[in-house]
FIGU-643662 format. One record per residue (C-alpha): residue in three letters; y, x, z. Coordinates in nm, 4 decimals. Last residue first. Layout:
<rs>
[r ALA, [Y, X, Z]] ...
</rs>
This chain:
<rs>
[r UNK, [-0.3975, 2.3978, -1.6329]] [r UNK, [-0.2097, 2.6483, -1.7501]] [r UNK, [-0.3734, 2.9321, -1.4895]] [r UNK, [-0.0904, 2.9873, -1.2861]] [r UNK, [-0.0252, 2.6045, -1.2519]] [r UNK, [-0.3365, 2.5485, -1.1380]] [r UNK, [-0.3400, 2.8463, -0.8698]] [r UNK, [-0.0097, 2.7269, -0.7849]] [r UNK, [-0.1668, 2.3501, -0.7130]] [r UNK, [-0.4395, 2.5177, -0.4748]] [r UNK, [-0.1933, 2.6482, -0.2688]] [r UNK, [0.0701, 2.3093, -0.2859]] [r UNK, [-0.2476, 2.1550, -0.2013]] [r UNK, [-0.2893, 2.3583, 0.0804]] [r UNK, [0.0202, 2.3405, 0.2481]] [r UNK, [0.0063, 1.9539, 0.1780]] [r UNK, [-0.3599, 1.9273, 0.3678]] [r UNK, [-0.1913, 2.1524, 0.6724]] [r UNK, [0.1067, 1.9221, 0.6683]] [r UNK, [-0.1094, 1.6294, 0.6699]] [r UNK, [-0.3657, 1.7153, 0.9131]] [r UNK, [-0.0793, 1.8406, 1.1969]] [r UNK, [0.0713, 1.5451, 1.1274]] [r UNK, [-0.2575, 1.3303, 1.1880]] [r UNK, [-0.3079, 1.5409, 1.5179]] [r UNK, [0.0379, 1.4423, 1.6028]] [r UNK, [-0.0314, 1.0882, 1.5774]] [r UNK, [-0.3261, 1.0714, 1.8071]] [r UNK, [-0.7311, 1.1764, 1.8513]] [r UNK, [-0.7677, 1.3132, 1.4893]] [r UNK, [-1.1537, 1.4511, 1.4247]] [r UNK, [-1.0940, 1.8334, 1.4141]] [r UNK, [-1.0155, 1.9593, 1.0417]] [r UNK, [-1.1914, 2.1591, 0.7979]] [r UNK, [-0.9576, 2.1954, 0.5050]] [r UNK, [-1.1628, 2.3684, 0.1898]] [r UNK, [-1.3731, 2.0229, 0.0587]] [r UNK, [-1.0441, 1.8161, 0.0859]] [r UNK, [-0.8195, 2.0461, -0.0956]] [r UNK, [-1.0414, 2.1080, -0.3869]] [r UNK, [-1.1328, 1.7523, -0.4442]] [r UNK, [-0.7413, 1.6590, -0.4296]] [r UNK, [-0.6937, 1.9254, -0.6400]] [r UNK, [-0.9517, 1.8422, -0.9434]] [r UNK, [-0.7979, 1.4794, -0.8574]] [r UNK, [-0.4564, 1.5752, -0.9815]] [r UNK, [-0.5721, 1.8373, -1.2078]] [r UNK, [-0.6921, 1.5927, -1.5256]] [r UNK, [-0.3019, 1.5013, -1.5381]] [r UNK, [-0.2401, 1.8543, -1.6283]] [r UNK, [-0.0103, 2.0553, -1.3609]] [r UNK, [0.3813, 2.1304, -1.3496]] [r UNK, [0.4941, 1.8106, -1.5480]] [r UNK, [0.7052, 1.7523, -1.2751]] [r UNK, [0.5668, 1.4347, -1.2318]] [r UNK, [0.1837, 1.6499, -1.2528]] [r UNK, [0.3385, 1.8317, -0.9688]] [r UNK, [0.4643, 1.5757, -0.7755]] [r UNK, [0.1008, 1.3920, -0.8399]] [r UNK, [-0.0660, 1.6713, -0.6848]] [r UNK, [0.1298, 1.6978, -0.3676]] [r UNK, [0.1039, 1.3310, -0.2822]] [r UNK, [-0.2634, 1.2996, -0.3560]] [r UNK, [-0.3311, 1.6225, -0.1045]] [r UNK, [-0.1376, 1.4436, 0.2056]] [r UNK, [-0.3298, 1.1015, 0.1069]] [r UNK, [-0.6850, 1.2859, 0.1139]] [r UNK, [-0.6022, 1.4555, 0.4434]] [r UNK, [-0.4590, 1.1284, 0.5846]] [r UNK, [-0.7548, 0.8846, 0.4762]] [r UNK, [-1.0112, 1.2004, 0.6676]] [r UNK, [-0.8037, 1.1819, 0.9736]] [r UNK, [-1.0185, 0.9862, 1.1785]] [r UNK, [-1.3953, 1.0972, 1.0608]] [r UNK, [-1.5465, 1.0131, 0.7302]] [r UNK, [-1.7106, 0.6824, 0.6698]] [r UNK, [-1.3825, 0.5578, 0.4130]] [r UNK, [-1.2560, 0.8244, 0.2966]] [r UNK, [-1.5525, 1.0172, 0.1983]] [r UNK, [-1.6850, 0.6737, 0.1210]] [r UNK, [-1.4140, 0.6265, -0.1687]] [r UNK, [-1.4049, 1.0018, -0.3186]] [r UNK, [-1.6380, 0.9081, -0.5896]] [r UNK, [-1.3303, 0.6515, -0.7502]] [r UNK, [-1.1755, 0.9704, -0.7641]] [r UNK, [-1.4076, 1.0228, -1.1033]] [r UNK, [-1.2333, 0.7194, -1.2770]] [r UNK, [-1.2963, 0.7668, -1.6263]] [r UNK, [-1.5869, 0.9424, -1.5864]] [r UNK, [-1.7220, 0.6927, -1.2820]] [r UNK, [-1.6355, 0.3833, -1.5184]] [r UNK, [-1.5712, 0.1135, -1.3002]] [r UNK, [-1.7734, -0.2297, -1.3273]] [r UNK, [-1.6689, -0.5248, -1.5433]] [r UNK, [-1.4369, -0.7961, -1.5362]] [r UNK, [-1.2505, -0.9997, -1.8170]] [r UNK, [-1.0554, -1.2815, -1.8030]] [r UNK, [-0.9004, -1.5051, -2.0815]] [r UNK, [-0.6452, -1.7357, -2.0121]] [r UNK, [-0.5676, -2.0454, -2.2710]] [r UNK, [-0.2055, -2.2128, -2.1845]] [r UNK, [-0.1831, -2.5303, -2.0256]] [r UNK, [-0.2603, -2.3281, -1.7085]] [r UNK, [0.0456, -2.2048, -1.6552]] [r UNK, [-0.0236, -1.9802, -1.3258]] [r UNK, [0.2262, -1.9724, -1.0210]] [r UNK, [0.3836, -1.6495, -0.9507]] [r UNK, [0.6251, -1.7818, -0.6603]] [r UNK, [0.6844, -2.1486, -0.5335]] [r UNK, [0.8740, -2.1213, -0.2684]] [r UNK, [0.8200, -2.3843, 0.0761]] [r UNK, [0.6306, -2.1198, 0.2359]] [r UNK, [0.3061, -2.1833, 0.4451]] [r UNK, [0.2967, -2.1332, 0.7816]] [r UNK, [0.0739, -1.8610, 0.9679]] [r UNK, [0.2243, -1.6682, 0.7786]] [r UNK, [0.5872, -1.7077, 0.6466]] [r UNK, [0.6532, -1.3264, 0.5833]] [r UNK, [0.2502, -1.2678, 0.5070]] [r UNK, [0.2412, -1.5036, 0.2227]] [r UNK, [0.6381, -1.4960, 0.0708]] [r UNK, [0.5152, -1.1080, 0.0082]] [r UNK, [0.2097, -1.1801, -0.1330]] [r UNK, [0.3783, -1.4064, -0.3440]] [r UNK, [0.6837, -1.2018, -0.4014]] [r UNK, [0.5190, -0.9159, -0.5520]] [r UNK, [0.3970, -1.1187, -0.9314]] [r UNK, [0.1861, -1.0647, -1.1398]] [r UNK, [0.0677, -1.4042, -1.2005]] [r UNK, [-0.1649, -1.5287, -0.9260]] [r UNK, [-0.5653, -1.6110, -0.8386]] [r UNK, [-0.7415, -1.5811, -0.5311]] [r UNK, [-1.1217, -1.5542, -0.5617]] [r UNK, [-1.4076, -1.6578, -0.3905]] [r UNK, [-1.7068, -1.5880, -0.4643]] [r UNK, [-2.0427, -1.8187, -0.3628]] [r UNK, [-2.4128, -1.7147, -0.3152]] [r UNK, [-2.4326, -1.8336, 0.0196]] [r UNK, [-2.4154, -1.4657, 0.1798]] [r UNK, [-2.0366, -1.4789, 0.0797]] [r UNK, [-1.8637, -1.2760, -0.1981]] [r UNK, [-1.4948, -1.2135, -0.1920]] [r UNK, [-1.2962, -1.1817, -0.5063]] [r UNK, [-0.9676, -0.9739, -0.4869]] [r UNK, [-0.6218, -0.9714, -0.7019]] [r UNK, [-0.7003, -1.2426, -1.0271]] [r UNK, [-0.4109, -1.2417, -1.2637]] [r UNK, [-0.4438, -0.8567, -1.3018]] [r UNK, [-0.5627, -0.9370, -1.6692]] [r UNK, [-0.7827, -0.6172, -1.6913]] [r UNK, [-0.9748, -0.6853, -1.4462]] [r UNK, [-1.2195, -0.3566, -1.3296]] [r UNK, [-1.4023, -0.4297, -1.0109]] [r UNK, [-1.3800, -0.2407, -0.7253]] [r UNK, [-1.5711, -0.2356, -0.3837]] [r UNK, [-1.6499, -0.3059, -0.0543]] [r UNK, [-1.9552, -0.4297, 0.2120]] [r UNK, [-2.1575, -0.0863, 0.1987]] [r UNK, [-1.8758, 0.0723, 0.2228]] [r UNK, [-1.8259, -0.0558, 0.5993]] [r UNK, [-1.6269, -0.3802, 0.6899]] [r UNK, [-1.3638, -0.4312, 0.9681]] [r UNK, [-1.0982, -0.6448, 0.7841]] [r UNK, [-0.7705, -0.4207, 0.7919]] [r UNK, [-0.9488, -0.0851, 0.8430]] [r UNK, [-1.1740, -0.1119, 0.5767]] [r UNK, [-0.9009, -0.2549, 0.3256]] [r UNK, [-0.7010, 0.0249, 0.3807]] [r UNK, [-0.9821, 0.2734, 0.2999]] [r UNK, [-1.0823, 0.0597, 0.0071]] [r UNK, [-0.7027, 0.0019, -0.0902]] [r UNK, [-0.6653, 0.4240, -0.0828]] [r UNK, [-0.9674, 0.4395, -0.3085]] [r UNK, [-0.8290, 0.1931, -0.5092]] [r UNK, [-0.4416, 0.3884, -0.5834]] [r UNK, [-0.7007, 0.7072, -0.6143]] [r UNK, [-0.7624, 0.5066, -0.9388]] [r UNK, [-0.6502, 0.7930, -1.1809]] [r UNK, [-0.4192, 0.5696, -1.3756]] [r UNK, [-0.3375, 0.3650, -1.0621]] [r UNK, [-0.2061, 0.6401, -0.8513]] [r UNK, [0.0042, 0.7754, -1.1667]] [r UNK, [0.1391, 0.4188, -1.1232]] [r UNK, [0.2130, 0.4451, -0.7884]] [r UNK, [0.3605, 0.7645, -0.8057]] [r UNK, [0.6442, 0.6561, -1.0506]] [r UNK, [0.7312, 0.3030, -0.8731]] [r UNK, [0.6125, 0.0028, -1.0398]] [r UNK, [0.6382, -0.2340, -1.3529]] [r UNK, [0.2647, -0.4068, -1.3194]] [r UNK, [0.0436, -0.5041, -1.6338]] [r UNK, [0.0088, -0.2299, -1.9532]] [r UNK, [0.1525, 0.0432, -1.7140]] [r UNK, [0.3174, 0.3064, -1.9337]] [r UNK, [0.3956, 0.5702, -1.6619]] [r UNK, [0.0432, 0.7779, -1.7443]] [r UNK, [0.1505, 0.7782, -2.1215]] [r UNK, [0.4996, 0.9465, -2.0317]] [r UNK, [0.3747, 1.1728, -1.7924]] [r UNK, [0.0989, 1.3301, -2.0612]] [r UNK, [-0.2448, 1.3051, -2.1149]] [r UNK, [-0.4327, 1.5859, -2.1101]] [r UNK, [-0.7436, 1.5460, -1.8536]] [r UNK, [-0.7577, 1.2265, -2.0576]] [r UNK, [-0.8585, 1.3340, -2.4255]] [r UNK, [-1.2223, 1.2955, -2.3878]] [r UNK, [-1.1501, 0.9405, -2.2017]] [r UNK, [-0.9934, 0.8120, -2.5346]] [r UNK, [-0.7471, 0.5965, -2.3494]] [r UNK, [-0.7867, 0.2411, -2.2958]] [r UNK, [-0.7400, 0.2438, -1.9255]] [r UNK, [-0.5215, 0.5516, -1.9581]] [r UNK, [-0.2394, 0.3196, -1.8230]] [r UNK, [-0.3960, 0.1966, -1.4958]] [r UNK, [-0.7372, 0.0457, -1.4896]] [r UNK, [-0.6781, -0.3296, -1.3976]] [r UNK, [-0.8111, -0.2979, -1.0698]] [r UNK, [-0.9569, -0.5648, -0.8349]] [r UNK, [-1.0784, -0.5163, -0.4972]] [r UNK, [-1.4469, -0.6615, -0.4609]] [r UNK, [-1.5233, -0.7724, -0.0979]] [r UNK, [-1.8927, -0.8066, -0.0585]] [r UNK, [-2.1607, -1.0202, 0.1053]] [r UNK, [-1.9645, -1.1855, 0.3616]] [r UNK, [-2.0466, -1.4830, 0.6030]] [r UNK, [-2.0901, -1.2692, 0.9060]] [r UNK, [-1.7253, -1.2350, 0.9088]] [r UNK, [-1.6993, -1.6117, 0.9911]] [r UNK, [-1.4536, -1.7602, 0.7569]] [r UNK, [-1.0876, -1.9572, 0.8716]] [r UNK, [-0.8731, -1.7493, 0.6277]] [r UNK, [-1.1001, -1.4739, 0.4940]] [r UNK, [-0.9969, -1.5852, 0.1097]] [r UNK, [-0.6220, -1.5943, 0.2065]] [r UNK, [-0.7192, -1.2102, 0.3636]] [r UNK, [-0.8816, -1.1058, 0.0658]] [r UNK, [-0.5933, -1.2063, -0.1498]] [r UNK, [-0.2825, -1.0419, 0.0774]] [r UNK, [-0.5390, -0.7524, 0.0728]] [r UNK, [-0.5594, -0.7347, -0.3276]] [r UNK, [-0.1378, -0.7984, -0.3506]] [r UNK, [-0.0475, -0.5997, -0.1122]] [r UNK, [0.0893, -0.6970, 0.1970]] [r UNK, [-0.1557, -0.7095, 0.4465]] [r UNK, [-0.0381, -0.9397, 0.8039]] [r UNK, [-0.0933, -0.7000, 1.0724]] [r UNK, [-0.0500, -0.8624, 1.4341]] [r UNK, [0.0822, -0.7269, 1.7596]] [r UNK, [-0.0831, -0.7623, 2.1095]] [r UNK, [0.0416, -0.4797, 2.1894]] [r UNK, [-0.2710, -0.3241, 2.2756]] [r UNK, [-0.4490, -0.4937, 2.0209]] [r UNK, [-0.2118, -0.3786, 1.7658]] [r UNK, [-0.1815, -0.0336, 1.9285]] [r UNK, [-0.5600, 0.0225, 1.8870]] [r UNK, [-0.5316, -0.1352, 1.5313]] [r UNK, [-0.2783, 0.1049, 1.4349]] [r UNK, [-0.4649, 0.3837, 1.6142]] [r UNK, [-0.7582, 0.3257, 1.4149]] [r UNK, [-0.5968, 0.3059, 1.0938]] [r UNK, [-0.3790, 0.5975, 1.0877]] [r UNK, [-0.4116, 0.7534, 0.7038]] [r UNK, [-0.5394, 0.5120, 0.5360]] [r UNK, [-0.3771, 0.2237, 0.7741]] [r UNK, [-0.0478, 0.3366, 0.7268]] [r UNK, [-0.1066, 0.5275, 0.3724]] [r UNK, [-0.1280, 0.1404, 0.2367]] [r UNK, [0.2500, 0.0839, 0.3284]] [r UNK, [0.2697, -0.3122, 0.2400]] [r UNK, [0.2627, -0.3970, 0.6039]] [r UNK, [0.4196, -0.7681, 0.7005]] [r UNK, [0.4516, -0.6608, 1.0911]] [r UNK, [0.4378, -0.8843, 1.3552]] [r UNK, [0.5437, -0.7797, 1.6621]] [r UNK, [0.3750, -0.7513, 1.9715]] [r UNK, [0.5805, -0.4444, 2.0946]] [r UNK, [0.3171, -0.1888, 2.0654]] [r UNK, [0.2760, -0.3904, 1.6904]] [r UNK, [0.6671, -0.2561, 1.6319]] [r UNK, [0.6273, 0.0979, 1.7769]] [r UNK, [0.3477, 0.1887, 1.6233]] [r UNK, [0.4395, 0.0436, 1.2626]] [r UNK, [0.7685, 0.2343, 1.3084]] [r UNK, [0.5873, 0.5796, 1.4089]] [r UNK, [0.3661, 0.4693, 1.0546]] [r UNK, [0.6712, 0.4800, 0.7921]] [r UNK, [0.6763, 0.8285, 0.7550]] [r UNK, [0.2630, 0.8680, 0.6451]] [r UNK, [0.3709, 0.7218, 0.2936]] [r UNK, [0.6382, 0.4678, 0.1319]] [r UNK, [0.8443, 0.2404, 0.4141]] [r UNK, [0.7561, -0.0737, 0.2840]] [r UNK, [0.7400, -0.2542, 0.6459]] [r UNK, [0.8659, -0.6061, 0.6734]] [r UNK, [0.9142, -0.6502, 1.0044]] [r UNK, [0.9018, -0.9744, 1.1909]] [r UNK, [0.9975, -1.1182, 1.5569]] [r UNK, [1.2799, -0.8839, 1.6309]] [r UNK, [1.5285, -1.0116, 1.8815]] [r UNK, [1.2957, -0.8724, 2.1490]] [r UNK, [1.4138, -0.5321, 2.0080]] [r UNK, [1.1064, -0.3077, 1.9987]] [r UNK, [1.1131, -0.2109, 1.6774]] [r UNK, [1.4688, -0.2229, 1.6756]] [r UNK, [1.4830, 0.1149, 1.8645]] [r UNK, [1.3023, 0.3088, 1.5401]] [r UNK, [1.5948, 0.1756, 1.3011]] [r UNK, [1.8600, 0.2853, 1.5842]] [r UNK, [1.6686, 0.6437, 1.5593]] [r UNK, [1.7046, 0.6322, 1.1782]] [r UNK, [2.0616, 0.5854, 1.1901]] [r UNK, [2.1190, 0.8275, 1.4569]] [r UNK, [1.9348, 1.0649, 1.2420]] [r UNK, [2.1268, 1.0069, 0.9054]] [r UNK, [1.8547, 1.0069, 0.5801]] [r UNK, [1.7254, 0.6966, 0.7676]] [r UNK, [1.9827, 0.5266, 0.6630]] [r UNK, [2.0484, 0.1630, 0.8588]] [r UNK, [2.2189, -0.1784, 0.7420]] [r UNK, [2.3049, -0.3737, 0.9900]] [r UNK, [2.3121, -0.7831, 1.0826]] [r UNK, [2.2209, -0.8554, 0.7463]] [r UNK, [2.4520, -1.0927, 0.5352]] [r UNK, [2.1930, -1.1248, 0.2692]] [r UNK, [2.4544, -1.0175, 0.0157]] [r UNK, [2.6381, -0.7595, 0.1960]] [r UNK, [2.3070, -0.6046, 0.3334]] [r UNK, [2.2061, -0.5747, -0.0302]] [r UNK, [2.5355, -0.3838, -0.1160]] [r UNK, [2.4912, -0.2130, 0.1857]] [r UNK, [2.1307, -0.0773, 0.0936]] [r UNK, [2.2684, -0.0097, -0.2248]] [r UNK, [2.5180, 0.2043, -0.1374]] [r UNK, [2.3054, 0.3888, 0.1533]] [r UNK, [2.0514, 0.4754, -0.1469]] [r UNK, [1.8534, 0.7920, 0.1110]] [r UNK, [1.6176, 0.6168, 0.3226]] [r UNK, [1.6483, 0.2388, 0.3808]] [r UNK, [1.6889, 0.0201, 0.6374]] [r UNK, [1.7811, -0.3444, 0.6282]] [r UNK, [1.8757, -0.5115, 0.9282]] [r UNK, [1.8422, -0.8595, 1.1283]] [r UNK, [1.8085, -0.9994, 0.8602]] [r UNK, [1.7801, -1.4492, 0.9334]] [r UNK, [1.4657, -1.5858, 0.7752]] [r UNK, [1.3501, -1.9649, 0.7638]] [r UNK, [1.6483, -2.1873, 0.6653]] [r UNK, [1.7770, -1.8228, 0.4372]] [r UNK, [1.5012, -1.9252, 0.2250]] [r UNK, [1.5340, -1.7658, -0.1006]] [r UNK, [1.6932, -1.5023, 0.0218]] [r UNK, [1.4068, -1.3997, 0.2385]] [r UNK, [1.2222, -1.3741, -0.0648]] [r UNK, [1.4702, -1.2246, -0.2806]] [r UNK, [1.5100, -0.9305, 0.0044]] [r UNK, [1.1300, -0.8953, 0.0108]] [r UNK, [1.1545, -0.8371, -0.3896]] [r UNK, [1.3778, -0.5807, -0.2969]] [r UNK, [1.2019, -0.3975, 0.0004]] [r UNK, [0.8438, -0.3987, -0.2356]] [r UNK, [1.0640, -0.2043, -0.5376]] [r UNK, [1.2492, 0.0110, -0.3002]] [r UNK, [1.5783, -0.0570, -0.1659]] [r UNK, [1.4982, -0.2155, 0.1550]] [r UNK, [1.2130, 0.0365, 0.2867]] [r UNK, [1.1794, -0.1425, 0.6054]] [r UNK, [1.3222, -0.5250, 0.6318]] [r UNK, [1.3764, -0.6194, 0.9809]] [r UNK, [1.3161, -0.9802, 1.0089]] [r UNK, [1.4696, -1.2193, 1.3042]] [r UNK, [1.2596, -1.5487, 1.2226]] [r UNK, [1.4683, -1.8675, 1.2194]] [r UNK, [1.4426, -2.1666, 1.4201]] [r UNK, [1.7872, -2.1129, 1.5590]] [r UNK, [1.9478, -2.0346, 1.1914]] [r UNK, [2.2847, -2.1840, 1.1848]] [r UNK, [2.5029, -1.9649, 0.9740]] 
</rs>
């Protein structure tokens, strides 16, 4: 194939939901993208399978330590000019690292990244002189909307949330509801933990936190608004009175299409609206007793380096146990609360300081979590 004015992308994460719909993008415009590699955790089948198809120069498990050490060396390939990082959780950040210290740039849909390591990313980003192009679909918006606006011109960012599963639910009866509700998302088909995420709304307080790092703004500059529809992903306010919002159809490979072809635009038209039809939307503020981990947003947010990866750490452990239908789903955020107000931790000066924060926040979640189990609740 003749591709000499293609980008060499590394996809991270390739057989996950976010690594797949990547794959479709960049097969949808082989004139712009050659694969360098796919890498993947633990579905080597798959993963080759998808290599096969997009005829990637390697395919790379990270379940096999050689494997996962070559994946870590292509970050700083000078082949490399893009990764695509949706690596789930705190192990896909040493890649992130690497690739901005290297002055890549680095499509990130991994929220717990920037959560979790936010001001070293940045630090290495500048250092590197790498770039972060956000992913998800409410930063993907925010940053179209920033495109080309002075900072100084912003009010408020408003994330949007459509409420999860329980949205609806009687919120008396919450604290009970079981895995099979939780995974009925009326709007997005995603992963398991996700969409326990977005039923409790810990999913927003992570996008907050992300969101904080990504465009520099305090709490006193963010929020969430409830939007049921999901068709519009972020509004920004500006001092002149004017939102802005970017609007979509549920739909990953915009977003994704975005930050792989940015600063260009792509030539694929993905989840365009119909507007022949009639669209109703709806948005209102967040219930607090619905939503009580909403609460835990400036914690996250103005607390000191290490605070994202704490909370993230405990959030993990708590919704494995409610999957395994261990704990209620009321006890996710009754642990995550417990967890963060019992681990007293030194402010986090690298990346083994965050390690050391996550394993002791998972230790003690798992603690807390037998205590809830113990007790039936």
């Amino acid at each position: 194939m003749n591709c000499t004015a293609c980008k060499n992308l590394v996809i991270l994460g390739a057989t996950g939901s976010v690594g797949r719909n990547g794959c479709r993008v960049a097969a949808d415009s082989p004139e712009r993208f050659h694969v360098r590699a796919l890498v993947g955790n633990h579905d080597a089948q798959t993963l080759l399978g998808l290599a096969k198809q997009l005829h990637a120069g390697a395919a790379l498990c990270c379940a096999v330590p050689e494997e996962k050490a070559q994946a870590l060396e292509l970050m700083g390939d000078p082949q490399v000019d893009l990764v695509l990082c949706a690596i789930a959780g705190l192990p896909a950040l040493p890649f992130v690292l690497r690739a901005l210290e290297h002055g890549k740039t680095v499509a990130l849909a991994s929220k717990e990244v920037l959560v979790a390591g936010g001001a070293f990313v940045q630090e290495c980003a500048r250092r590197g002189k790498g770039r972060i192009v956000p992913v998800d679909s409410e930063h993907s918006a925010v940053f179209q909307c920033l495109e080309g606006r002075n900072p100084d011109s912003v009010r408020k960012i408003h994330l949007t949330a459509s409420g999860g599963a329980l949205r609806d639910f009687p919120v008396e009866k919450m604290d009970h509801a079981t895995v099979e509700e939780v995974l009925r998302h009326p709007n997005w088909s995603m992963g398991r933990k996700i969409t326990v995420d977005s039923a409790t709304m810990i999913n927003k307080v992570l996008e907050l936190a992300e969101a904080h790092h990504l465009f520099q703004f305090g709490m006193e500059k963010l929020g969430a608004v409830m939007h049921r529809e999901s068709l519009v992903h972020a509004l920004v306010e500006f001092t002149d009175g004017g939102t802005m919002a970017l609007m979509a159809d549920s739909d990953m490979r915009q977003p994704i299409a975005y930050a792989l072809n940015y600063p260009e635009e792509g030539r694929v038209a993905y989840a365009a609206l119909d507007f022949s039809r009639t669209m109703t939307l709806h948005f209102a503020p967040p219930d607090l007793k619905r939503y009580p981990a909403l609460k835990l947003a400036p914690w996250v947010v103005e607390g000191k380096k290490g605070s994202g990866a704490l909370l993230n750490a405990a959030n993990d452990i708590a919704v494995e146990l409610f999957l395994q239908k261990k704990i209620a789903f009321g006890a996710i955020c009754a642990i995550v609360e417990e967890v963060i107000s019992q681990v007293n931790f030194p402010e986090a000066e690298n990346w083994e300081d965050l390690r050391e924060i996550d394993r002791n926040g998972r230790a003690k979640a798992l603690e807390i979590g037998q205590h809830f189990i113990s007790q039936g609740l």
